[in-house]
C-alpha positions in Angstrom: -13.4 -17.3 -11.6 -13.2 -14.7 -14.6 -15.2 -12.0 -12.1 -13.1 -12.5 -9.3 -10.5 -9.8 -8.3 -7.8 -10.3 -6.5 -4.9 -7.5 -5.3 -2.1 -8.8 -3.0 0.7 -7.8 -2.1 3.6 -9.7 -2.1 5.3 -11.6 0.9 8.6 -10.8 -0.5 8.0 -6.8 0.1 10.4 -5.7 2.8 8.7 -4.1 5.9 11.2 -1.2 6.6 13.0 1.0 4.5 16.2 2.9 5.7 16.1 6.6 4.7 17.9 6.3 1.7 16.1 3.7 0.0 13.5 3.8 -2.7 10.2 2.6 -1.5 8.9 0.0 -3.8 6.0 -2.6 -3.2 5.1 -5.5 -5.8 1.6 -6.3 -5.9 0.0 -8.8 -7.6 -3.4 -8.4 -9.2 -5.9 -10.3 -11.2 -8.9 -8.8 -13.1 -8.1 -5.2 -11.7 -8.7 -2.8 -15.2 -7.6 0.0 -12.9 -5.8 0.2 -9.3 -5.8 3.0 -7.1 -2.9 3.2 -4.8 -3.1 5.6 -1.4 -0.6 6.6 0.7 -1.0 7.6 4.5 1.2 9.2 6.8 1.0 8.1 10.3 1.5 10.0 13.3 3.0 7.5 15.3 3.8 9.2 18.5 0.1 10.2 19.0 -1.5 6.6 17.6 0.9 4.9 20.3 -0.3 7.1 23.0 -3.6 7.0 22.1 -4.3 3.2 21.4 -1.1 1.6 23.3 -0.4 -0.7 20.3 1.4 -1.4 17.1 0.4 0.3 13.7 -0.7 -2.6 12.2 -3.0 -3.3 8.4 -6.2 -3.2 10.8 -5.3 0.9 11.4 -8.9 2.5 10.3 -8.6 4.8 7.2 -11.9 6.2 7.1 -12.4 9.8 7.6 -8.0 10.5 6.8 -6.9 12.0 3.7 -4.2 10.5 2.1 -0.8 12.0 1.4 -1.0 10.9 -2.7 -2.9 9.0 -4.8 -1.3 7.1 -7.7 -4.2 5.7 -10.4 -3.1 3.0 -12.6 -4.7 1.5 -15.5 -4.2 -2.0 -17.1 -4.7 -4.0 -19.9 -4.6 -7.9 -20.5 -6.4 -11.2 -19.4 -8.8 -11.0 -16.3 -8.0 -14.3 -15.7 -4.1 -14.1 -15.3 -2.6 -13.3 -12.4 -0.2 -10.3 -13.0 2.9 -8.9 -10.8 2.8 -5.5 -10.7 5.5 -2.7 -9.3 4.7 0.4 -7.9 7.2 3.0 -6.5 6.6 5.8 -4.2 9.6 8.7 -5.3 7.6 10.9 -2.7 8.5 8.8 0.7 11.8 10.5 1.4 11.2 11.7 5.3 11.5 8.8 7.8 8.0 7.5 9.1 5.5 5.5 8.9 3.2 4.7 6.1 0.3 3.1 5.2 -0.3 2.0 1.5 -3.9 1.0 0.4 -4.6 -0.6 -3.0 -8.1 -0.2 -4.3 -10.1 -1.8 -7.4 -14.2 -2.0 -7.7 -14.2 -5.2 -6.3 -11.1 -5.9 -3.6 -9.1 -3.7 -1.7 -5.8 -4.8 0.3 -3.9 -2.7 2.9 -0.3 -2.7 3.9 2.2 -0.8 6.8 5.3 0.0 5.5 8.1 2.0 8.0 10.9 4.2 5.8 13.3 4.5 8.7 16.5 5.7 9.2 19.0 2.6 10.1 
């Protein structure tokens, strides 16, 4: 139990933003010493028209470079799990975005759209 890491985000993170609102996502995490937190801009136009789907958590990552990194470093029980904020001041242009969370250990993924309403 102590080694286990968990990072989740929360249910209660909404999943669009109009234009003018600040993105924020709550996360929680358990036995994460440091998080880091990516952020990718997707082309939407061109992943529709290539794929004929949804953007959806299952989008493949590897071989794009993220927009920004955030790195974040805690401190407390490994064994407590902890609710943690993270805010993206950057995310100001409608779009849509992919956050992934990242610890040695676990990794969880989630689509976010900052639209305007």
């Amino acid at each position: 139990m102590r080694e286990r890491v968990d990072i989740d985000f929360a249910a209660t993170n909404p999943a669009r933003y109009s234009a003018d609102q600040p993105v924020k996502l709550d996360l929680f995490v358990k036995n994460v010493p440091s998080l880091l937190v990516k952020v990718y801009e997707i082309n939407a136009a061109n992943y529709y028209r290539d794929r004929q789907r949804e953007i959806d958590t299952d989008i493949p990552l590897d071989g794009l470079v993220a927009n920004s990194e955030q790195t974040h470093t805690f401190v407390g029980d490994p064994l407590r799990r902890v609710a943690r904020r993270f805010e993206f001041p950057q995310l100001t242009r409608p779009g849509v975005y992919v956050m992934r969370a990242a610890s040695a250990g676990g990794t969880a993924t989630i689509t976010r759209w900052a639209c305007t309403t």
